[in-house]
C-alpha positions as CSV (number, residue, x, y, z in Angstrom):
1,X,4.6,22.6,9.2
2,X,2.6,19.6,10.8
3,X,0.3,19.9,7.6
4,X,3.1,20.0,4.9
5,X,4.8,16.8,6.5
6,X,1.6,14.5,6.8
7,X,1.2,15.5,2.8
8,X,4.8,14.5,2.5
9,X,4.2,11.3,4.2
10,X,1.2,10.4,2.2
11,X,3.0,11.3,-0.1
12,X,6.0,9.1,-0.2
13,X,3.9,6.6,0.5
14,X,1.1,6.7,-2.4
15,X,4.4,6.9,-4.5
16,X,5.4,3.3,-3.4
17,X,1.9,2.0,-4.4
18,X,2.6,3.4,-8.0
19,X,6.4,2.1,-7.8
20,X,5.2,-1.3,-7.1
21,X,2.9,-1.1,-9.8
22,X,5.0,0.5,-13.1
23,X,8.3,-1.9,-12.6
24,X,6.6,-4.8,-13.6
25,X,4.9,-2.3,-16.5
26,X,8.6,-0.8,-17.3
27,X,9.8,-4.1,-17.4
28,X,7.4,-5.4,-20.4
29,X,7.9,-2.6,-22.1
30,X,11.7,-2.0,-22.4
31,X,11.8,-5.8,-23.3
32,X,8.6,-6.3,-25.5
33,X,8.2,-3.2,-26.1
34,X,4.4,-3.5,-25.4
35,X,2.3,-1.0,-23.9
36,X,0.1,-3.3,-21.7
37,X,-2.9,-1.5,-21.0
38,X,-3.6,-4.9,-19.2
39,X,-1.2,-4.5,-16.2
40,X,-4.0,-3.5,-14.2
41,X,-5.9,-6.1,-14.4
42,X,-3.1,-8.3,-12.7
43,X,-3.1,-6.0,-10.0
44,X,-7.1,-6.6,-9.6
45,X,-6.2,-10.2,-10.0
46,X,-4.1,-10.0,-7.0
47,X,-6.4,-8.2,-5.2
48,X,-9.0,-10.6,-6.0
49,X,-6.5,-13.3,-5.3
50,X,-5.3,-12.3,-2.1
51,X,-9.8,-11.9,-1.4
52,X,-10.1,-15.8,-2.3
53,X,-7.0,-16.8,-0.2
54,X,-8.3,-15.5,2.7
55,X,-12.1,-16.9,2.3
56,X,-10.6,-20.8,1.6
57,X,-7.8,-21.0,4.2
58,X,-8.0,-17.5,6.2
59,X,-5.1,-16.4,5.0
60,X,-3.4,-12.9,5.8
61,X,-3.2,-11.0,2.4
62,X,0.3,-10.4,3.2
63,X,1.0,-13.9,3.0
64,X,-1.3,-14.2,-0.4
65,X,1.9,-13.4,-2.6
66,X,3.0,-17.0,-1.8
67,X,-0.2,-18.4,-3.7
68,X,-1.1,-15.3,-5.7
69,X,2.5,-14.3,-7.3
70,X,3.3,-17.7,-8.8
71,X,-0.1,-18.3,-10.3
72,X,-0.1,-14.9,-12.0
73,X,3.5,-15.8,-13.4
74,X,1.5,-18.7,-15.1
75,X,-1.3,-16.7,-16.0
76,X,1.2,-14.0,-17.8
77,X,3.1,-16.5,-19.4
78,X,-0.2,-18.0,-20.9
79,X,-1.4,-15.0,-22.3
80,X,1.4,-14.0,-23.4
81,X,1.9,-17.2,-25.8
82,X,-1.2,-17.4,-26.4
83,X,-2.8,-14.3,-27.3
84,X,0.5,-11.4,-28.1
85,X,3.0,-14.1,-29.5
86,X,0.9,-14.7,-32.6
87,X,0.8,-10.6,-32.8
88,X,4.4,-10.0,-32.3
89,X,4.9,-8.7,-35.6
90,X,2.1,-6.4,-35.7
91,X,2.8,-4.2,-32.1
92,X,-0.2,-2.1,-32.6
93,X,-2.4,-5.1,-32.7
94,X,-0.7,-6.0,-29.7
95,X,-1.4,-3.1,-28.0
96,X,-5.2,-3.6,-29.0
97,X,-4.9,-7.1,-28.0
98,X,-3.8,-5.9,-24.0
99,X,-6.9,-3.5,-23.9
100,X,-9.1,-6.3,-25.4
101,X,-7.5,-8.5,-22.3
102,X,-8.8,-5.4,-19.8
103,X,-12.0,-5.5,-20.8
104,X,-12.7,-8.9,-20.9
105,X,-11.4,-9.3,-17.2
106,X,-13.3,-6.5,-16.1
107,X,-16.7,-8.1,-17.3
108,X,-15.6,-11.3,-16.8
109,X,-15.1,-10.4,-12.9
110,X,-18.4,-8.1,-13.0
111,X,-20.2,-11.3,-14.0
112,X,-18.4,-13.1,-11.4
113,X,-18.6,-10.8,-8.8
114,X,-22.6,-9.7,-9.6
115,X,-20.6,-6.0,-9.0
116,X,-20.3,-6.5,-5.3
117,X,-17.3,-5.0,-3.5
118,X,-15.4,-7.3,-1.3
119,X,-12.6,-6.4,1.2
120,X,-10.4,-8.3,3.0
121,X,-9.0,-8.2,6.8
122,X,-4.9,-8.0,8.3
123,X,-3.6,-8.6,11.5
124,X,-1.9,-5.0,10.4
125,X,-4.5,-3.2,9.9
126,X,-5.1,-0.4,12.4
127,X,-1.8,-0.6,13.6
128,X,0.4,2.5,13.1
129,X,4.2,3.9,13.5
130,X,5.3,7.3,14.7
131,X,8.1,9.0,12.9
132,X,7.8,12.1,14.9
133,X,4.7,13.7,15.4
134,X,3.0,11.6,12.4
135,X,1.3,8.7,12.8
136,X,1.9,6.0,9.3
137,X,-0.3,3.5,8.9
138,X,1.3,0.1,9.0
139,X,0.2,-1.5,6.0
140,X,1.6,1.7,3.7
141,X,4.8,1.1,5.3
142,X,4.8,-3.0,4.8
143,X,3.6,-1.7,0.7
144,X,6.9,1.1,0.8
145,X,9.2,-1.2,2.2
146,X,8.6,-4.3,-0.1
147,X,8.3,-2.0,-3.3
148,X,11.9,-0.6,-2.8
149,X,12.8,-4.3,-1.5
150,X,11.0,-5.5,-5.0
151,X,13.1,-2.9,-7.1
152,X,15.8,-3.3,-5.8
153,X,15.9,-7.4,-6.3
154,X,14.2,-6.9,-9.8
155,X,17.5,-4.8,-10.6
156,X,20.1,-7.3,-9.4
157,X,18.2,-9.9,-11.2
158,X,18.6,-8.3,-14.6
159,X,22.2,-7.2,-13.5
160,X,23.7,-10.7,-12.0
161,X,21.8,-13.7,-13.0
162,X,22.1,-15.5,-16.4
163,X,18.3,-15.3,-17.3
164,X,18.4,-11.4,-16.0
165,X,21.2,-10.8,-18.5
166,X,19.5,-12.8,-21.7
167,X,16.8,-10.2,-20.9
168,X,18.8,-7.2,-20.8
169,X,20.7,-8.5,-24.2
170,X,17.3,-9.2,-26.1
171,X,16.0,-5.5,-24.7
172,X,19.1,-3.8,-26.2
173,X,19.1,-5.9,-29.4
174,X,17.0,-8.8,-30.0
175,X,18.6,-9.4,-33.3
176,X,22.4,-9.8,-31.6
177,X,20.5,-11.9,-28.8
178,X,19.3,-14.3,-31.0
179,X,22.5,-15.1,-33.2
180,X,24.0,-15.2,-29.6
181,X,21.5,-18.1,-29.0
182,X,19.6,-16.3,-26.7
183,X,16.2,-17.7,-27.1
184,X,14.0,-14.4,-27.8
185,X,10.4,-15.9,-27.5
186,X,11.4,-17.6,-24.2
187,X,12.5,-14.3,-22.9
188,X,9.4,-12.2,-23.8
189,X,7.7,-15.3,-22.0
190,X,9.5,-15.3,-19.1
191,X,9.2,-11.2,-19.0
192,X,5.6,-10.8,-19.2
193,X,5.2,-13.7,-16.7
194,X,7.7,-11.7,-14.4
195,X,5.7,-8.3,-15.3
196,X,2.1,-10.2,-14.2
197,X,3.5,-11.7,-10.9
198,X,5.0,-8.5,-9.8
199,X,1.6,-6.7,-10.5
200,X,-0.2,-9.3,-8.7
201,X,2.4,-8.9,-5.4
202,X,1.4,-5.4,-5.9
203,X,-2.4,-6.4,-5.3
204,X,-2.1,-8.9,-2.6
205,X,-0.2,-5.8,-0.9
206,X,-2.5,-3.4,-1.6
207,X,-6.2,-5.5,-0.8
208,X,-6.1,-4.4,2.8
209,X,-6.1,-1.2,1.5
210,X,-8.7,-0.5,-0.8
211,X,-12.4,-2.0,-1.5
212,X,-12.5,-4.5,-4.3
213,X,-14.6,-3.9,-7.8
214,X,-14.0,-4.9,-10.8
215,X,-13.0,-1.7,-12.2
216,X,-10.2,-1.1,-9.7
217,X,-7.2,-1.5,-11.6
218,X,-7.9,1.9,-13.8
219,X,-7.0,3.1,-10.4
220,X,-3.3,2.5,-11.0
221,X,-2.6,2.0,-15.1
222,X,-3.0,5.8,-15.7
223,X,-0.7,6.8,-12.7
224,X,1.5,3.9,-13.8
225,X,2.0,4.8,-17.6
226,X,2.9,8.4,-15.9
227,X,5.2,6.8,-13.6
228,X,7.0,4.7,-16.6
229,X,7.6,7.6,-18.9
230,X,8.5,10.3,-16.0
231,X,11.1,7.8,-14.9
232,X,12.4,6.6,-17.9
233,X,10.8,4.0,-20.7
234,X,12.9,1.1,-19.6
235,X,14.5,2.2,-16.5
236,X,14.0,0.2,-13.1
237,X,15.3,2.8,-11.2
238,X,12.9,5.6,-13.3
239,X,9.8,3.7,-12.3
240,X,10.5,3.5,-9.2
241,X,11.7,6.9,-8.4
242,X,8.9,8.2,-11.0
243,X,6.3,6.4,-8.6
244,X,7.4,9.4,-5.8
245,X,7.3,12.3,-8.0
246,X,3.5,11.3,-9.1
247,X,2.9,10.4,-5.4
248,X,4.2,13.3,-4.2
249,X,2.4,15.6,-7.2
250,X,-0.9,13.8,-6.1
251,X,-0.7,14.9,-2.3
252,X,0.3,18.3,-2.7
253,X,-2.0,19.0,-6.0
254,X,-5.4,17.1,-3.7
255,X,-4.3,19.1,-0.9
256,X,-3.3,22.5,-2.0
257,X,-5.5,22.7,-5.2
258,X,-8.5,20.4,-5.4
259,X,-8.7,16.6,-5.0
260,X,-10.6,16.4,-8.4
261,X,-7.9,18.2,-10.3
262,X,-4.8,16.0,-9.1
263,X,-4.6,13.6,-11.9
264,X,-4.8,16.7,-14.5
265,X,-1.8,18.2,-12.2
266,X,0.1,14.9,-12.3
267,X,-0.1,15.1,-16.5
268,X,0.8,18.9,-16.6
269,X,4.0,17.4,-14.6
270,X,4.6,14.8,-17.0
271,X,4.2,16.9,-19.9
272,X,6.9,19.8,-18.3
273,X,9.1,16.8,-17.6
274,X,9.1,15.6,-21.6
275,X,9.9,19.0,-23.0
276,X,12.6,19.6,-20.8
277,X,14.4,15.7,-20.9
278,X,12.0,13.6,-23.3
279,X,13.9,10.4,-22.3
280,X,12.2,10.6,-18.6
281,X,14.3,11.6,-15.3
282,X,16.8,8.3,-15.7
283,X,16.3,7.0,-19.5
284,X,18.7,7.4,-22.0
285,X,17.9,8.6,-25.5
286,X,16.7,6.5,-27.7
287,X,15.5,4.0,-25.0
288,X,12.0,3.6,-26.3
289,X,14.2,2.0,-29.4
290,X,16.7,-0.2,-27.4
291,X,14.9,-1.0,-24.2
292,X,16.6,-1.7,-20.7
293,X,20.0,0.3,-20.9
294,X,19.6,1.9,-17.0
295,X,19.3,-1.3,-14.4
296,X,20.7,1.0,-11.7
């Protein structure tokens, strides 16, 4: 019993580490309707970010977000004008555009980097909670506890203020948005900005945890594109709950099968999930056409 609850546990708590990561993918794609095979790159970016905070002013990467999260809005926002506006009518070239983004990050760091890994260090790390018999590390707790914090402010964003709500009219129908003088292009702006910072909070909360390279952020885009589609394309609520179930898969699959076989388990999952509701656990039909419907 012992055993099944620590797999539980990790669990839950590998799920919040995909959570974190598929919102702010969920997000640009129920709005631009994008897959950004880029997203984790930001989160390396954060990672990295959260590395240079700590080496110029010492820093706890916990605190990074304060630096990190606003200059990967920017960064998002750049890119976004710069390199996928000029593609918006062509989404495929788009698409190819995010994955020619990956790979010139990834070499870019590599070159930066020489390929040495870097870690960083928190006053947290080391330091544990009991529930019961288990011991949790602290710093998967602080990463649980700020993705469901995260979702849940992300959600009463889009549902209460005015910018959240010219996003959820231009993901349901950017054609009504616009002769409602919504402007569209600042929107997409503004949502891939808000897609990069949240990936970037995601690696400032996560560089305690792992060692640094510069091909880290495959890591999370293939659990996260999972995550998006077993929640629900467009669905705050999907990614985040979607971020358990391929958590949860993970543990039990590494434990009870073979470690090596877990992310072929985790896609056997997602495919039984599609045949029986292809709109993922919380999306609505149709969603891949009309974007954000679900902000529960």
């Amino acid at each position: 019993m012992l055993d099944v609850l620590n797999i539980l546990t990790v669990g839950v708590l590998l799920g919040g580490i995909y959570a974190i990561v598929a919102v702010g993918l969920n997000l640009i794609f129920g709005v631009i309707r994008v897959v950004n095979f880029a997203q984790g790159e930001f989160v390396t970016f954060g990672l990295y970010g959260a590395y240079a905070a700590q080496i110029a002013t010492g820093m706890d990467p916990y605190l990074a977000p304060l630096i990190v999260v606003p200059v990967l809005f920017v960064l998002g926002a750049v890119i976004y004008i710069v390199i996928l506006r000029p593609l918006q009518n062509d989404p495929m070239m788009q698409v190819f555009a995010t994955f020619g983004i990956l790979m010139v990050s990834q070499n870019a760091i590599l070159a930066l980097t020489g390929g040495v890994a870097y870690s960083v260090q928190s006053a947290f790390i080391g330091m544990s909670v009991s529930l019961g018999p288990i011991q949790i590390g602290l710093s998967r707790v602080i990463v649980l506890a700020v993705a469901t914090l995260v979702t849940a402010a992300v959600a009463l964003y889009l549902r209460h203020t005015r910018n959240g709500k010219a996003i959820r009219a231009v993901a349901q129908d950017r054609t009504a948005a616009r002769l409602m003088g919504i402007r569209v292009e600042t929107v997409y702006t503004l949502t891939f900005g808000i897609g990069a910072a949240l990936a970037g909070l995601a690696g400032c909360l996560l560089s305690p945890l792992y060692t640094m390279t510069p091909q880290i952020g495959m890591n999370f885009i293939l659990p996260a594109f999972a995550v998006v589609v077993l929640g629900g394309l467009g669905s705050v609520l999907g990614a985040f709950v979607g971020g358990f179930v391929v958590g949860l898969t993970e543990a039990l699959a590494g434990f009870y099968l073979d470690p090596a076989l877990k992310h072929a388990v985790i896609f056997i999952v997602f495919i039984a999930v599609l045949v029986v509701r292809p709109s993922g656990l919380f999306g609505v039909a149709g969603a891949e056409e009309v974007g954000l419907r679900d902000q529960n």
